[in-house]
N, C-alpha and C positions, 0 to 999 in steps of 0.2 A: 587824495593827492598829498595829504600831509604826510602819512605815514610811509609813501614811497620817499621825501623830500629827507625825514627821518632816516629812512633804511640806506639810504644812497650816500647821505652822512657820515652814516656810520665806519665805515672803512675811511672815508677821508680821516676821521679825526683818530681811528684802530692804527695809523700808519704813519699820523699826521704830513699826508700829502697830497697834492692839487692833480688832477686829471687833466690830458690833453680835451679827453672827450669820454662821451660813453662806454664803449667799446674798449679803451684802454683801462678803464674803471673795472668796468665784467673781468679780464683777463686777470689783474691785478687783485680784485677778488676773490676769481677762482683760486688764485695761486695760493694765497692767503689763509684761504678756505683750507684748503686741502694738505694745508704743511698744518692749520690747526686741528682737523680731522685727525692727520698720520700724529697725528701729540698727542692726542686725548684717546687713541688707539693702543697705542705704545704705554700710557698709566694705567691700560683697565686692564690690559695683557700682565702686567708689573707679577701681580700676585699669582699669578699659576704658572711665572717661571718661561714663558716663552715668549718669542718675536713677532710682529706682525706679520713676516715672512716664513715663518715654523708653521702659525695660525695659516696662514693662506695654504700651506702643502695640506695640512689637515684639512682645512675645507676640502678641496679637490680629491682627498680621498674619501672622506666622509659619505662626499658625493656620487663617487665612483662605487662603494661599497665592495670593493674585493681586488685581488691584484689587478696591477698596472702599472705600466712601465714607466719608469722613470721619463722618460720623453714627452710620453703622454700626460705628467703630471705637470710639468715646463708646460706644456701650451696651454693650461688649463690657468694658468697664476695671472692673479690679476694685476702683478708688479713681476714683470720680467726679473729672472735670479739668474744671474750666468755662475751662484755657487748653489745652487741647487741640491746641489748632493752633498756638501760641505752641510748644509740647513738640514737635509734628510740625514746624515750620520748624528746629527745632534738629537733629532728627534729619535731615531736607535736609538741612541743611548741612553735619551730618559725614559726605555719601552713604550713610546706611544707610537711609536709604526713596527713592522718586521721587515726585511729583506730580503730576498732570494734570488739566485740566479734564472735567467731563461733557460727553459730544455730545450729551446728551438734552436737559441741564438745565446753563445756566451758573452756578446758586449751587450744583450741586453740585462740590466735589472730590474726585476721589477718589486714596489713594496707595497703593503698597506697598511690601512689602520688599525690599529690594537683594541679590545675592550678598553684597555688602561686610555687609551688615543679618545676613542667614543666618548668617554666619562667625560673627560677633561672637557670637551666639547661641549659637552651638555651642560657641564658648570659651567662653564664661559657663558654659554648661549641663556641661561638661565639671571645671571647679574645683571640687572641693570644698568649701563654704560654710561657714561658721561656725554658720547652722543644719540642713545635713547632719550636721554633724557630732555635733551635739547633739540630732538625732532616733536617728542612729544611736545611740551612746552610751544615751541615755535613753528609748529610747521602742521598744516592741514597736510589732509592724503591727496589732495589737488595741488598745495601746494607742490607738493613732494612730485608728481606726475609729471607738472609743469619746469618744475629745473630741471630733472632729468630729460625732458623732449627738449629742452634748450641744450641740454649739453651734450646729447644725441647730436641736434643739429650742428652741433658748433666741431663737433669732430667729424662731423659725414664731410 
């Protein structure tokens, strides 16, 4: 009991501010959470030159492993990008994807990932994060299960 008493605390005093109730607490947390998430994402990004947004297209090609369309890469992000292809000409430019047109269809583009794109990747994936660090530290694999089934439920 104490240490929920402690953790529920916490954000009161991170924000210094009073809660209608629980509920408003959770949301307010969440939001919290997740703007210091997108911050401590955005400093471990700092050194290899890209955005969290650049990172997220590379995911999705990573994952796809070979062309795909530009379309297809947009459904796949896990932060909606209406400049998507604005984020994909940057990453052209620093060679970590390629580009080419459709033979099918000429409004389609399709790109993908570079060895140069892969590497980067693997270093990223390789450093230890600022929130590895703070999963590891603070948070069991139950832990970790159970927010996510909370916030599962909280968007269903």
């Amino acid at each position: 009991m104490t240490s929920l008493i402690i953790s529920m605390a916490k954000i009161d005093s991170e924000i210094k501010s009073e809660f209608v109730n629980d509920k408003h607490r959770f949301v307010t947390n969440l939001v919290f959470t997740a703007n210091w998430v997108q911050n401590a994402f955005i400093e471990d990004l700092k050194p290899f030159g890209i955005s969290p947004q650049q990172f997220n297209i590379l995911r999705v090609l990573k994952a796809v492993g070979d062309w795909t369309a530009m379309s297809e890469v947009k459904d796949g992000l896990l932060e909606r990008a209406p400049n998507a292809t604005r984020l994909a000409d940057k990453l052209l430019n620093k060679q970590l994807i390629e580009r080419r047109g459709s033979e099918t269809d000429r409004r389609v583009v399709n790109i993908r990932i570079t060895k140069a794109g892969l590497k980067l990747m693997e270093e990223i994936n390789q450093k230890e994060s600022v929130i590895q660090k703070a999963l590891s530290k603070n948070m069991t694999a139950k832990d970790a299960r159970y927010v996510s089934d909370v916030l599962d439920k909280f968007r269903a």
